[in-house]
N, C-alpha and C positions, 0 to 999 in steps of 0.2 A: 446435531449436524452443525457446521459450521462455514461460514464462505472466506476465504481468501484476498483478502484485496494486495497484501502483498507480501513476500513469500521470501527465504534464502535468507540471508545474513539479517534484515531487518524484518519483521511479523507482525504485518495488522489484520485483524479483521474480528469477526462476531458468530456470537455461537446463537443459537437457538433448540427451541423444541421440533424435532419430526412429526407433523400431523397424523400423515399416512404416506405410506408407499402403495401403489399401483403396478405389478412388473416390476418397469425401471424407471416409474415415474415416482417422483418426490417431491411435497410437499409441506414445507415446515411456517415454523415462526408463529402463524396465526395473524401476522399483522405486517405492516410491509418493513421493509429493511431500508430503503431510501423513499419507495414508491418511482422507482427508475423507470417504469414498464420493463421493455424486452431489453434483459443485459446478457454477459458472456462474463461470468465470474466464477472460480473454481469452488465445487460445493466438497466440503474435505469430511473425514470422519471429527469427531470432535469428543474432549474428555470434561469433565466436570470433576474439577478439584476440588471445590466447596461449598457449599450453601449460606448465603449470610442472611439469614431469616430476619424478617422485618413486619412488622401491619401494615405500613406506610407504603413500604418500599424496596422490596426483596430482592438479593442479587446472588449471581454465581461468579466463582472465578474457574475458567477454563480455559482450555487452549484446545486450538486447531490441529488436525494431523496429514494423515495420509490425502492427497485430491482421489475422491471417488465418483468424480462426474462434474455436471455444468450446471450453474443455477442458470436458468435463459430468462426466466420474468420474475420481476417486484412489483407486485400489486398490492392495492388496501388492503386484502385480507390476508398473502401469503406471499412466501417466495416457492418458487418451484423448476423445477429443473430433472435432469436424466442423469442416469447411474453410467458410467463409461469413462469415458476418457475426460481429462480437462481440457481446459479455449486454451488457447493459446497465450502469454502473456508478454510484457517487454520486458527485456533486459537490461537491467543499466547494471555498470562496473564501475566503482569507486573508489578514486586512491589517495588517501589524506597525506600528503608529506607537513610534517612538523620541524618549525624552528629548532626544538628542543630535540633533535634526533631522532625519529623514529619516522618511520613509513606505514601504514597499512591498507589493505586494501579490501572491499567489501562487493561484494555481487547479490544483486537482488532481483526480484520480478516484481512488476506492478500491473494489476490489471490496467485493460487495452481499451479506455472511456472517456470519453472526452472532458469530463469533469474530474475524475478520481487521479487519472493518471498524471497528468501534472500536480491537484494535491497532494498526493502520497510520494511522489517523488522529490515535491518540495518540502514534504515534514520527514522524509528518509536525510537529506542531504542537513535537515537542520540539524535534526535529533544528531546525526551524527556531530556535525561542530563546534555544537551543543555538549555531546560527555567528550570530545576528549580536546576541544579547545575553550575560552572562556567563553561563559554563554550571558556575561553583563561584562560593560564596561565597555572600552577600548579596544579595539581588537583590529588587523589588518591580514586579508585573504586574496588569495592570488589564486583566480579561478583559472582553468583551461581544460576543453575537453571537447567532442563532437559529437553528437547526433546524424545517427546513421536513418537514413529514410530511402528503403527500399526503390530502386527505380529512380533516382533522384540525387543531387549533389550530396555529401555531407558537408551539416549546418557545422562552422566552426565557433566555440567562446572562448574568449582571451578575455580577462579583467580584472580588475585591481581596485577592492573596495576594505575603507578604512574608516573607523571613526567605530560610534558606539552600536551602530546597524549595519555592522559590518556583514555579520553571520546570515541577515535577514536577507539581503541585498544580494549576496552573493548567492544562497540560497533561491531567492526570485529570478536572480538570469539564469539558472537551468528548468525554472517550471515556466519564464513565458514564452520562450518558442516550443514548447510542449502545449502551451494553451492557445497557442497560434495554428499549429499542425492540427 
């Protein structure tokens, strides 16, 4: 099984073992995934590529698929959740304009949490300027974009950060009024 944290052009998240199912109850991991308690995270089907056998310290490499339900809790001993529809998530739309001529433009989901959702939207926006701008050295980023909040103004950012933390920087002004919200 697998859960989701974020989804569409960019892809994090973690696989584990399915305990048991119940009906449409679901039960995996055997140990918690954050220890979040009550979350809203999409629980996907999930593939196992490889096995990399170890005494010490054994891993899989996998990836996530199809959303077939909600993981709703992380506890000590499991994560658990229902077979149905997935939570809901936010959308953000992202469009790199480059010096060197090109445009591109990327759309993704992040789960909807008050600690993931600005991290993962801050390591989306790095990772990106990160492969296709330089991710040491010098660098100058001309951010601009808004945040859209239901019921409410949109938040506008205009800004202009340069020097060797350029990427970092500009990256941090769209995750802290995400961790402000």
């Amino acid at each position: 099984v697998g859960v989701n944290l974020v989804s569409g052009d960019f892809q994090m998240g973690a696989t584990g073992t399915v305990t048991e199912v119940v009906g449409n109850r679901v039960y995996a991991f055997g140990h918690p995934f954050y220890n979040l308690g009550p979350i809203q995270f999409p629980m996907t089907r999930a593939y196992v590529h490889a096995l990399l056998p170890s005494l010490t310290s054994s891993m899989k490499i996998a990836t996530t698929g199809a959303v077939v339900g909600t993981v709703s809790q992380d506890r000590a001993t499991t994560i658990a959740g229902m077979l149905g529809q997935g939570p809901s998530m936010i959308p953000v739309k992202m469009t790199l304009q480059s010096d060197r001529g090109f445009k591109k433009s990327f759309e993704f989901q992040v789960v909807n949490d008050q600690v993931f959702t600005p991290l993962f939207t801050y390591a989306s926006v790095l990772s990106t300027l990160g492969s296709y701008e330089r991710e040491t050295g010098a660098a100058t980023f001309s951010i601009k974009g808004k945040l859209s909040v239901k019921s409410h103004s949109d938040i506008e950012i205009d800004d202009l950060f340069t020097g060797d933390r350029a990427a970092l920087n500009a990256s941090g002004t769209v995750m802290a009024p995400l961790a402000f919200l």
